[in-house]
NUROTOR-468506 format. One record per residue: z, y, x of N, C-alpha, C, O, CB in turn. Coordinates in steps of 0.2 Angstrom, whole numbers, padded with zeros to 4 digits, always signed. Glycine has a CB too. Layout:
BEGIN
ZYXZYXZYXZYXZYX/...
//
This chain:
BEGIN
+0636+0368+0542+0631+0373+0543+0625+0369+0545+0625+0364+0549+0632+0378+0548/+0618+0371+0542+0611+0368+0544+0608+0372+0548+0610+0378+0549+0606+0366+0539/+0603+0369+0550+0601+0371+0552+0594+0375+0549+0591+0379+0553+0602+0367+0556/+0592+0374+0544+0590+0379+0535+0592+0387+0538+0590+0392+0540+0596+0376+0526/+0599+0384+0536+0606+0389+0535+0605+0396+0542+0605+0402+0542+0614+0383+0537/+0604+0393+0547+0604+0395+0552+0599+0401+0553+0600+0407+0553+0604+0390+0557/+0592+0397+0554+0586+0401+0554+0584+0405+0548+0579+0408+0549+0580+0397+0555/+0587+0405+0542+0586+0408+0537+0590+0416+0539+0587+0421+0537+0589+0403+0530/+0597+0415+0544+0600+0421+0544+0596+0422+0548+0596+0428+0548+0606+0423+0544/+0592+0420+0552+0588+0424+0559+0583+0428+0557+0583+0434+0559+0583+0418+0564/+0578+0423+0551+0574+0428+0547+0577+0435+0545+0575+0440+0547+0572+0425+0541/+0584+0433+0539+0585+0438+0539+0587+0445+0541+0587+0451+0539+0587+0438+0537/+0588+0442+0546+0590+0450+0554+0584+0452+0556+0584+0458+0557+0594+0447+0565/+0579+0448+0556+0572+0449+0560+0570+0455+0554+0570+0461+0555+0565+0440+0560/+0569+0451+0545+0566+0459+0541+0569+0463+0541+0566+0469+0540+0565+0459+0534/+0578+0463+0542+0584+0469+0540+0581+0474+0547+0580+0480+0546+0595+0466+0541/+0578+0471+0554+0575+0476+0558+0569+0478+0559+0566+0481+0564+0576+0476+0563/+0566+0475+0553+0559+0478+0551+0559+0484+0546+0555+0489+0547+0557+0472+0547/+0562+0482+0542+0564+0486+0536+0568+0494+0539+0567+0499+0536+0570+0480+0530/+0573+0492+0546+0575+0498+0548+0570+0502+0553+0570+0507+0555+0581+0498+0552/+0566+0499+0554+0557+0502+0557+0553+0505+0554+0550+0510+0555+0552+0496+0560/+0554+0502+0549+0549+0506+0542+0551+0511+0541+0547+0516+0541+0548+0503+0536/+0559+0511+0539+0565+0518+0536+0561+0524+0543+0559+0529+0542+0577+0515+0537/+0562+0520+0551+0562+0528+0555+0555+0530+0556+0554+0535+0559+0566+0528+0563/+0548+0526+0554+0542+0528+0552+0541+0534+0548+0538+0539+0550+0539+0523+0550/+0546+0532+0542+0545+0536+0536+0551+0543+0538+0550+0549+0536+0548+0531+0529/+0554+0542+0541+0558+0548+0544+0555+0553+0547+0556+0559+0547+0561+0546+0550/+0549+0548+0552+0546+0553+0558+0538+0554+0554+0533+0555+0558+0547+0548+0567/+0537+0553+0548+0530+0556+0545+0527+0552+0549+0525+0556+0553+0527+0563+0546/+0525+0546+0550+0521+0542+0555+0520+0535+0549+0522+0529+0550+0527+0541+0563/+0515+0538+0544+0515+0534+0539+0509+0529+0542+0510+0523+0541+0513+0538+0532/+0503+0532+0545+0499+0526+0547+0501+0521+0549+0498+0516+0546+0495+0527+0552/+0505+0519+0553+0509+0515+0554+0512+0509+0552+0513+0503+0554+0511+0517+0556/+0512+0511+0548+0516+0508+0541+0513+0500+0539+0516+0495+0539+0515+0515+0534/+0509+0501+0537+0504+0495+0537+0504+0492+0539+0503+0487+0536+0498+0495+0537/+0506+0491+0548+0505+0484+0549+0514+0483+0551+0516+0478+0553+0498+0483+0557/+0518+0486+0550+0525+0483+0548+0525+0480+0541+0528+0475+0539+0532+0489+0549/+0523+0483+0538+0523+0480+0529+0521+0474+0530+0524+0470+0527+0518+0483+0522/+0515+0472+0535+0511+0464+0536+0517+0462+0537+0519+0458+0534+0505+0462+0542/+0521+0464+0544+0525+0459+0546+0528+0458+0541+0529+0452+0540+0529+0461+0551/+0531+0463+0537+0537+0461+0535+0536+0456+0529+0540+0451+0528+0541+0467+0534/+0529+0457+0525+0528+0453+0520+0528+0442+0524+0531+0437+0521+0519+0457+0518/+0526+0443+0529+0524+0437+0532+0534+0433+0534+0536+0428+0533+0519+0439+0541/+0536+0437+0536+0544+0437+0537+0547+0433+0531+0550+0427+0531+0548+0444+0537/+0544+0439+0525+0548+0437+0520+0546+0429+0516+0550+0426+0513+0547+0444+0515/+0538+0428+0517+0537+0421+0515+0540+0415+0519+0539+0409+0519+0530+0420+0514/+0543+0419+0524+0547+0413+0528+0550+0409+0525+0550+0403+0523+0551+0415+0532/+0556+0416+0524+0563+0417+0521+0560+0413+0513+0564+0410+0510+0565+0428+0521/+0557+0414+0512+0557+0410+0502+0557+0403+0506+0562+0399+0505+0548+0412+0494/+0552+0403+0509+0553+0395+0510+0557+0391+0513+0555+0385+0515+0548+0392+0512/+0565+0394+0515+0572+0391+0517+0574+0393+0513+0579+0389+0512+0574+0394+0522/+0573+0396+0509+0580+0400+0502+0576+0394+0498+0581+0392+0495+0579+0412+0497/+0572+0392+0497+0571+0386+0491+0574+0378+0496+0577+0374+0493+0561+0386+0489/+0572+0378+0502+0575+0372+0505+0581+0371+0504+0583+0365+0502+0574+0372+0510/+0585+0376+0506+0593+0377+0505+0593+0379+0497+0599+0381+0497+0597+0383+0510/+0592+0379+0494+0593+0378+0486+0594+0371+0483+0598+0369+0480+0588+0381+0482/+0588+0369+0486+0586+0363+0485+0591+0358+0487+0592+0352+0485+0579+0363+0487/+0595+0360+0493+0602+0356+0495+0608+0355+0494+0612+0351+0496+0603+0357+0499/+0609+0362+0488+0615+0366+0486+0618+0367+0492+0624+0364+0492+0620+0363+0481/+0617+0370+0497+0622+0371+0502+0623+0378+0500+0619+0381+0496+0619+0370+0511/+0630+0380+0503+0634+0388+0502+0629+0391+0508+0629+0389+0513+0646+0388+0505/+0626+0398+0505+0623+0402+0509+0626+0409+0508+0624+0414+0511+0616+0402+0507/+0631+0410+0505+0637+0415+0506+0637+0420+0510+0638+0426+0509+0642+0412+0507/+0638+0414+0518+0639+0420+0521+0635+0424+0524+0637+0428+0528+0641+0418+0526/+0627+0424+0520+0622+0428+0522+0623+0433+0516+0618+0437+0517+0615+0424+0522/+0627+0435+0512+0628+0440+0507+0630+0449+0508+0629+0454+0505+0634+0436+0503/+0633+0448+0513+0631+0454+0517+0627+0456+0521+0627+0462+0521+0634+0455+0520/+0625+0454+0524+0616+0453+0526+0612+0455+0521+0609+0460+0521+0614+0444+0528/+0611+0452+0516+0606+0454+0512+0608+0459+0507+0603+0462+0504+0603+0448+0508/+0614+0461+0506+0616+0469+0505+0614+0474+0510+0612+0480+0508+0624+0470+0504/+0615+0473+0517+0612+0477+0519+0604+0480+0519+0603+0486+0519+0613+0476+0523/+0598+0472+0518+0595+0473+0518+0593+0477+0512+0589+0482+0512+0592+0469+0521/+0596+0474+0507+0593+0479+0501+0595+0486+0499+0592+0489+0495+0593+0476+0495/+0600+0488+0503+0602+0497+0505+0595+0500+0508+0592+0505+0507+0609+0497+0513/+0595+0495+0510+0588+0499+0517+0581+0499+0513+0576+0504+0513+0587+0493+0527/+0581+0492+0510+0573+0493+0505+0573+0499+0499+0568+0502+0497+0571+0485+0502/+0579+0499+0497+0581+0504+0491+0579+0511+0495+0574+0514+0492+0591+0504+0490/+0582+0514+0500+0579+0518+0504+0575+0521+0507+0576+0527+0509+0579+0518+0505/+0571+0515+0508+0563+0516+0510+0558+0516+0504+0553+0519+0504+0562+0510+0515/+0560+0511+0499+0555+0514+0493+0560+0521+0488+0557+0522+0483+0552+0507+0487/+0565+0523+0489+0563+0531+0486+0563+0537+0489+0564+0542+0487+0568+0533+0481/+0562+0536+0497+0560+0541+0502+0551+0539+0502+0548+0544+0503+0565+0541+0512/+0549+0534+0501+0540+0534+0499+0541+0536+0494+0538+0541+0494+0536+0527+0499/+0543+0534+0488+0541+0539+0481+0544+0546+0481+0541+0549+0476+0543+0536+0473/+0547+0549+0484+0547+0555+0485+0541+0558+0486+0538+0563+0483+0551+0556+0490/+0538+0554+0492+0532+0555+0497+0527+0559+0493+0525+0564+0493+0530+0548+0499/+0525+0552+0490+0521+0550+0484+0521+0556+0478+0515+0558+0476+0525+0544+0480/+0527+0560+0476+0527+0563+0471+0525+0571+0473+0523+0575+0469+0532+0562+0468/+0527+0572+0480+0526+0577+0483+0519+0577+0483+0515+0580+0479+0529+0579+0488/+0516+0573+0486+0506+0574+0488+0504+0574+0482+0498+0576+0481+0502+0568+0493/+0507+0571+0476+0503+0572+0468+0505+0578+0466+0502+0580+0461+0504+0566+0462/+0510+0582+0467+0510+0588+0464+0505+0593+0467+0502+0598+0464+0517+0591+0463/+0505+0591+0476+0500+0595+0481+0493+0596+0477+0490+0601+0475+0500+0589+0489/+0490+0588+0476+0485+0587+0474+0483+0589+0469+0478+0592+0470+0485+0582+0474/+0488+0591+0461+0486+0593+0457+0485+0601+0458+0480+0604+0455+0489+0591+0451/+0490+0604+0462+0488+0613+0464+0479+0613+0468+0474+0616+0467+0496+0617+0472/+0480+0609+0472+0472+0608+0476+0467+0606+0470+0461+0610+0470+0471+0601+0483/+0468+0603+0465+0462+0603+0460+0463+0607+0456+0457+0608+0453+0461+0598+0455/+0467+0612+0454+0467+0618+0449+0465+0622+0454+0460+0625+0451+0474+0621+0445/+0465+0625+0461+0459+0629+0464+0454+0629+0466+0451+0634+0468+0460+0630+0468/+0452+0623+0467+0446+0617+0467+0440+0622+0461+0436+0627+0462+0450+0608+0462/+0445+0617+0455+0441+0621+0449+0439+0626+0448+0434+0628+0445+0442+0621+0443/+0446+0632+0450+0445+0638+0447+0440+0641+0452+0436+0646+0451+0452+0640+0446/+0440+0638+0458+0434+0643+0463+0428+0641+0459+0425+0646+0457+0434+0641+0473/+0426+0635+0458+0420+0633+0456+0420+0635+0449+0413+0635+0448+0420+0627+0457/+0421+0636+0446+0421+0641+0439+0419+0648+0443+0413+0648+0442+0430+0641+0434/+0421+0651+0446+0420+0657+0448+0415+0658+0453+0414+0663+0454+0424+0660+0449/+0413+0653+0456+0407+0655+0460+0403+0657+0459+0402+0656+0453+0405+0652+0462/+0398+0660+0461+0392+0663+0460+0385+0659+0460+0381+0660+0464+0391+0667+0464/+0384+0654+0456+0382+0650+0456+0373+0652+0456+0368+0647+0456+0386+0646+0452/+0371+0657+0455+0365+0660+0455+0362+0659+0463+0356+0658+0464+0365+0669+0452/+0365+0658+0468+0363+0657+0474+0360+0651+0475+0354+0650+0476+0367+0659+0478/+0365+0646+0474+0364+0641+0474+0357+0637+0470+0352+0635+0473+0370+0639+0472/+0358+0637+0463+0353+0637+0458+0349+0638+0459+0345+0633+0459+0353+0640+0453/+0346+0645+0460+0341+0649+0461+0339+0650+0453+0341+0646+0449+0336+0646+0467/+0335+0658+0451+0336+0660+0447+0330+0662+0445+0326+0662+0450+0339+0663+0447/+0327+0666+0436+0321+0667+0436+0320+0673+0439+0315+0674+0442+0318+0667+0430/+0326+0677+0440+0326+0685+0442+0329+0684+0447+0335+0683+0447+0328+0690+0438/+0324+0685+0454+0325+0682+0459+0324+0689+0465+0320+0689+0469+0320+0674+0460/+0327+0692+0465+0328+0699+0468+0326+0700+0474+0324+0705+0477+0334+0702+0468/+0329+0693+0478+0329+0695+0484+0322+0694+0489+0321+0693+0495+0336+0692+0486/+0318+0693+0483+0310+0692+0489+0309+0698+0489+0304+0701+0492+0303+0686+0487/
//
């Protein structure tokens, strides 16, 4: 075992409880948030490449991180289709709010606004 080997699984525990922070953000509607774990986790993850290429680069057996990184990708799997859920709900939201949008503004009375040649109310 290296020591590559070693800190590579440290990273990996560090994003797999990143990645479960993000999952109970998205749980608890506490999307603001969100952003600055994705930093972390983005920064984690360029760790993690630049040990996964060192230890490639050694042929060392990284095996025993193979359950580890099944977990973590359970959890990233999870967290992006509970966000595109997200995602699809506020765009079908979105398109009912522009079809009433339009439809009030189609029907407005727009002669107030405008103002008109036949102007009654002086």
């Amino acid at each position: 075992m290296s020591l590559d080997l070693d800190n590579l699984e440290i990273i990996y525990e560090r994003y797999y409880e990143i990645s479960l922070q993000i999952k109970e953000l998205i749980e608890r509607g506490l999307y603001g948030e969100l952003a600055a774990f994705i930093s972390k986790k983005e920064m984690i993850f360029q760790e993690a490449k630049t040990l996964a290429e060192r230890i490639q680069q050694t042929h060392e057996d990284a095996s025993r991180l193979t359950e580890l990184c099944r977990k973590i990708h359970n959890v990233e799997k999870a967290n992006i289709e509970a966000l595109t859920k997200i995602r699809d709900n506020l765009k079908s939201e979105l398109q009912i709010v522009n079809k009433n949008t339009k439809l009030a503004n189609a029907y407005a009375f727009s002669a107030q606004k405008n103002g008109s040649i036949l102007d009654f109310s002086e």
